[in-house]
C-alpha positions as CSV (number, residue, x, y, z in Angstrom):
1,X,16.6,88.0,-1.5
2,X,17.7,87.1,-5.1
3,X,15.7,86.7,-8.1
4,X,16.1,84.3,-10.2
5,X,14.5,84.1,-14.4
6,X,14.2,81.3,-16.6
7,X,13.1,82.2,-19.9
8,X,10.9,80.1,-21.9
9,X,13.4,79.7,-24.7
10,X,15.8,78.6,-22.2
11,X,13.6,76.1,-21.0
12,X,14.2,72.0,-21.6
13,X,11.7,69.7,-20.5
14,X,13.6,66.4,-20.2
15,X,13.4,66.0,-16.1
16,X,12.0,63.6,-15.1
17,X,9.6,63.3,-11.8
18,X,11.0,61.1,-8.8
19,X,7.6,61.1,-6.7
20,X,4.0,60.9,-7.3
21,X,2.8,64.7,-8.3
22,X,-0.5,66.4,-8.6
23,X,-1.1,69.7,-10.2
24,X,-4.4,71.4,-9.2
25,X,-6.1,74.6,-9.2
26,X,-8.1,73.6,-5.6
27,X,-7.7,70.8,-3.5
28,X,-9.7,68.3,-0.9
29,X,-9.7,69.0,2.4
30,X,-7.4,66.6,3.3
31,X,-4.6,68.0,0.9
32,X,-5.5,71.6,2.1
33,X,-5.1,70.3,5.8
34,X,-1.7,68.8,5.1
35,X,-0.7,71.8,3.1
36,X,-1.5,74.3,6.2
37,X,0.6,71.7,8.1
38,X,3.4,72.1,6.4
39,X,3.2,76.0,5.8
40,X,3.4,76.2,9.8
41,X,6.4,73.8,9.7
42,X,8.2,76.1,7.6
43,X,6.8,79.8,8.3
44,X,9.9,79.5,11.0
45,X,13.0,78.5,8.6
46,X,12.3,81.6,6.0
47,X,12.5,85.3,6.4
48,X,10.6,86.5,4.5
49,X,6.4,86.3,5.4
50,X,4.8,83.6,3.7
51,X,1.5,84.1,1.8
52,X,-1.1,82.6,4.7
53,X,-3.2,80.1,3.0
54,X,-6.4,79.4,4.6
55,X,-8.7,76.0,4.3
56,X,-11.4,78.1,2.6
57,X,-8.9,79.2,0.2
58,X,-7.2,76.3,-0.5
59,X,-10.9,74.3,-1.5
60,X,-12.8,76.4,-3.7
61,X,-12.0,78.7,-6.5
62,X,-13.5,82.3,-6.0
63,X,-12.9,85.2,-7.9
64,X,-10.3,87.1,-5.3
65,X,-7.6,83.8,-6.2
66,X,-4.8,85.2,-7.9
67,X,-4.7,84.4,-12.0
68,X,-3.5,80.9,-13.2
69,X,-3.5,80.1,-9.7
70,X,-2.0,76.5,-9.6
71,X,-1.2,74.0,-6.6
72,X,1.5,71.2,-6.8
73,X,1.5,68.8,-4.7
74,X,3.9,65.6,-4.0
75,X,1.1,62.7,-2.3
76,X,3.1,59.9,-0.4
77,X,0.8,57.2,1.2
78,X,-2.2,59.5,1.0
79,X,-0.2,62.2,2.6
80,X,0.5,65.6,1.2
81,X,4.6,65.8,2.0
82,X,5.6,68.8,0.2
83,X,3.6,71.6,-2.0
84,X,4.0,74.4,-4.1
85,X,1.9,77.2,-6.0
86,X,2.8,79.8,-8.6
87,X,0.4,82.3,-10.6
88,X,0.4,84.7,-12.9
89,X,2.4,87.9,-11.7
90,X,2.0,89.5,-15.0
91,X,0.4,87.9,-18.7
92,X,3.6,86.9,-19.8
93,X,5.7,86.2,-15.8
94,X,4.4,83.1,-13.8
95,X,5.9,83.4,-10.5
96,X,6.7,80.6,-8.4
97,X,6.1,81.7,-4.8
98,X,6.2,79.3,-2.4
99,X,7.9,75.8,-1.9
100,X,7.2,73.5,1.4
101,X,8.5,70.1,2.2
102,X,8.5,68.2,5.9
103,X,11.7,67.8,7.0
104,X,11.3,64.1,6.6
105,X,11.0,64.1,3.5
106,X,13.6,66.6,2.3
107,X,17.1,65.6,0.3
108,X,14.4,63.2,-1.8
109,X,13.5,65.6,-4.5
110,X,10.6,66.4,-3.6
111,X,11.0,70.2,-4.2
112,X,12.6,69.6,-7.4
113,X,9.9,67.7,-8.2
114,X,7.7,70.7,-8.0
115,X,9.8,73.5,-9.3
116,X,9.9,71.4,-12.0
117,X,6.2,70.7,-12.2
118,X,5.4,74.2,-11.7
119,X,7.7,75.4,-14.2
120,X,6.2,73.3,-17.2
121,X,2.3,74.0,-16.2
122,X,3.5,77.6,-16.7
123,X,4.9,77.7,-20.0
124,X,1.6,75.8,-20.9
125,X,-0.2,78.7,-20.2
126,X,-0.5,80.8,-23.3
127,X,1.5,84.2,-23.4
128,X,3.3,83.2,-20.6
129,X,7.3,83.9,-21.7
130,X,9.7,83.9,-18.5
131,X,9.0,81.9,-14.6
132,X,10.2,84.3,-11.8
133,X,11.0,82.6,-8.2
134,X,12.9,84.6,-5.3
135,X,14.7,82.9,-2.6
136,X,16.9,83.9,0.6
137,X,20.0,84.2,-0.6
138,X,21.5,82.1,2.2
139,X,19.1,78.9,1.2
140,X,21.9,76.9,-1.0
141,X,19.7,74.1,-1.9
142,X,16.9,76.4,-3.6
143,X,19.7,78.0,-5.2
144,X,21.1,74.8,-6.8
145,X,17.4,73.9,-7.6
146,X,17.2,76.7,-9.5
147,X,20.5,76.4,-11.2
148,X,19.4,73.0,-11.7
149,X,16.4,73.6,-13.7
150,X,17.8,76.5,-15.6
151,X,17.1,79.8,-13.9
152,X,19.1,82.1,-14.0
153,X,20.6,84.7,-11.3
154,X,18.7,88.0,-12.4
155,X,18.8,90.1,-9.1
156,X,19.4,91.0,-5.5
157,X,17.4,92.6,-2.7
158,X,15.0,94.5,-4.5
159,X,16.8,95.6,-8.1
160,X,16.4,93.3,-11.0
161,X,18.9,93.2,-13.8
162,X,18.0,93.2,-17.5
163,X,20.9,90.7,-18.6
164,X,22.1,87.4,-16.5
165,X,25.4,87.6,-14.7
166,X,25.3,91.9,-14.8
167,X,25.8,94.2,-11.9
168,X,23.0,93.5,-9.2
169,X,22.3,95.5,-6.3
C-alpha cells in the first residue's frame, strides 16, 4: 500500500468539477442504496477490506460516525454513479478512505471529481493541515489522481516517511 500527503500549503484550488457533485454528511435512501451498490461492485477489484457501510449508517448521523464524517457523491440522472467519504483521522489529518465508481462510468472523471471534492471540504475544516489517502500500489490511475491533485508519495506498506521522495519501506 502507499501513502500518499498533500499538505494544505501545497494545496491549489483551481480544478474544476466535470459532473454534478454533492457533498453530505448523511444521505437519502436512495443515495445510500446506490452507494452499497457500488461498494459490492468494487469490494472485488481492491485488496485491501473496505469499511462495510450499512443503510442505517449511511442515513442518519449517530454519535459512533467517525468525526467530520463527510460523503461525496457524483448524481447522474438521479443515480448515484460514484462516491467517496473521508473523516477526520486526527485534528489536523483528514483522510480520504474510500473511492467507488461503476465501471460504466469510469475514465469520465468521476473519481477526480471527488478526490477533489473531498480534498477542499477538508481544508475547510478548521485545524485541519495535511489530507492522507492510501492506495494499492498497483492501481495506476489513483496514483495519477493523486499526483494530479497534488499529493505527494509519503510511504509504503506500513512506514511513512517525514519528507517527500525519502527512503520508504
Amino acid at each position: 500500500m502507499a501513502t500518499y500527503i498533500l499538505k494544505k500549503e501545497n494545496f491549489n484550488d483551481v480544478y474544476s468539477s466535470y459532473n454534478d457533485i454533492k457533498l453530505l454528511d448523511t444521505l437519502t435512501i436512495e443515495h445510500a442504496g446506490d452507494l452499497l451498490n457500488i461498494q459490492s461492485q468494487i469490494k472485488d477489484e481492491i485488496s485491501e477490506g473496505i469499511s462495510l457501510l450499512t443503510l442505517d449508517g449511511l442515513t442518519n448521523k449517530t454519535k459512533y460516525a467517525a468525526e467530520g464524517l463527510q460523503y461525496c457523491l457524483v448524481i447522474e440522472e438521479g443515480v448515484c454513479v460514484g462516491y467517496g467519504y473521508g473523516f477526520l483521522e486526527t485534528k489536523d489529518v483528514f483522510y480520504i478512505d474510500t473511492i467507488g465508481v461503476i465501471k460504466e462510468h469510469r475514465r469520465k472523471k468521476v473519481a477526480m471529481d471527488i478526490k477533489a471534492a473531498l480534498t477542499k471540504y477538508s481544508f475547510s475544516i478548521k485545524g485541519v493541515k495535511s489530507v492522507k489517502a492510501i492506495t494499492q500500489e498497483e492501481n495506476i490511475g489513483a496514483i495519477a489522481l493523486n499526483v494530479a491533485l497534488g499529493f505527494q508519495l509519503q510511504g509504503i506498506e506500513s512506514g511513512i516517511v517525514d519528507e517527500p521522495n525519502t527512503e520508504v519501506f
